[in-house]
C-alpha positions as CSV (number, residue, x, y, z in Angstrom):
1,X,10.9,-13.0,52.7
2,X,14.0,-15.5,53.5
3,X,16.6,-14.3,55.2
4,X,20.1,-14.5,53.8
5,X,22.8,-16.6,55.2
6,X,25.5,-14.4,57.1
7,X,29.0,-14.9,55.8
8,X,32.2,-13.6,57.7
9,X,35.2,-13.2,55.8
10,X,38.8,-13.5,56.6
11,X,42.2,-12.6,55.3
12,X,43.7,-15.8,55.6
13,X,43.1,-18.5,52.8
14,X,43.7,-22.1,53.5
15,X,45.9,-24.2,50.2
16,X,45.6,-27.9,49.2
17,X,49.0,-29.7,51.7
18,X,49.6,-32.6,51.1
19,X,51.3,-33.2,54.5
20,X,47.7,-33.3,55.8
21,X,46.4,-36.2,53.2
22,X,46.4,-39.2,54.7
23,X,44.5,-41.1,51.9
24,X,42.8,-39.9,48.8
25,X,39.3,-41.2,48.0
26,X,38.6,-43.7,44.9
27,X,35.9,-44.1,43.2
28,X,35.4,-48.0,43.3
29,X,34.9,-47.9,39.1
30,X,36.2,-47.9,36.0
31,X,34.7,-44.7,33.7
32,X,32.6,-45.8,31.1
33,X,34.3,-47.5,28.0
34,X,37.3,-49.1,30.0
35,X,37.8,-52.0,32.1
36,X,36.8,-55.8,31.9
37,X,33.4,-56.9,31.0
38,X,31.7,-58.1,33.8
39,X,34.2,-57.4,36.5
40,X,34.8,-54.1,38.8
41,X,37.1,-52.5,39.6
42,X,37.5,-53.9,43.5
43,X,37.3,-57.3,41.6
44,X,40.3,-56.7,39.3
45,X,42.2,-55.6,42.3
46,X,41.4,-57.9,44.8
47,X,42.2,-60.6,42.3
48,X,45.7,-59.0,41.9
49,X,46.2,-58.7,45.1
50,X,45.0,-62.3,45.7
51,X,47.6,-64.2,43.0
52,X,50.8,-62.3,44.8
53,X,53.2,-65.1,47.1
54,X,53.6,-63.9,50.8
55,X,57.3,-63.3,49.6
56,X,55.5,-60.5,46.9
57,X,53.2,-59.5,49.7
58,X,55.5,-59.0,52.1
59,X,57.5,-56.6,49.6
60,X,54.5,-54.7,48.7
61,X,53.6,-54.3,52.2
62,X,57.0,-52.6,53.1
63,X,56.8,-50.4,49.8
64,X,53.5,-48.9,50.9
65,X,55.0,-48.9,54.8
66,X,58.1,-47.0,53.6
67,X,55.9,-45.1,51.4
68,X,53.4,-43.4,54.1
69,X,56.1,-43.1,56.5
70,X,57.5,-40.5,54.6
71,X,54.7,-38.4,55.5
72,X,53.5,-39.8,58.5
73,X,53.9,-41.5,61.7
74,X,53.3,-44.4,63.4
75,X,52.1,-46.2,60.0
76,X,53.1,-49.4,61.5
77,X,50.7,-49.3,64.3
78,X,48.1,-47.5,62.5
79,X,48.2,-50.6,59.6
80,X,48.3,-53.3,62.9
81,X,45.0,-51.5,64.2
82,X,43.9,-52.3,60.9
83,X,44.2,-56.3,61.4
């Protein structure tokens, strides 16, 4: 005979905040049907990423700053631990 697993259960229920979401995952693919032939996903973005100027880079890099910092702190050090 197997035993069971024990469960407790509690009043209190714990809801999706996205105050706590630091990143959401991605699934490094397009779904079947879309995308380039021959190319991922990572590839397509990479190569975006590659053909911006510093002076585009530099403005994405404060929109996604400005963007996190609304919801978090220290995003400037955290993406400068990142180099």
């Amino acid at each position: 005979m197997t035993k069971s697993p024990s469960f407790v259960h509690y009043p209190a229920t714990i809801m999706p905040d996205p105050s706590r979401t630091i990143a959401r995952p991605s699934v490094p693919g397009y779904p079947d049907g879309y995308g380039p032939a021959g190319r991922s996903r990572v590839d397509v973005i990479v190569a975006r990423i590659l053909a911006l100027d510093e002076g585009d880079l530099d403005i994405e890099l404060a929109d996604i700053a400005a963007s996190l910092d609304a919801r978090h702190d220290a995003v400037d050090a955290l993406l400068a631990a990142m180099e």
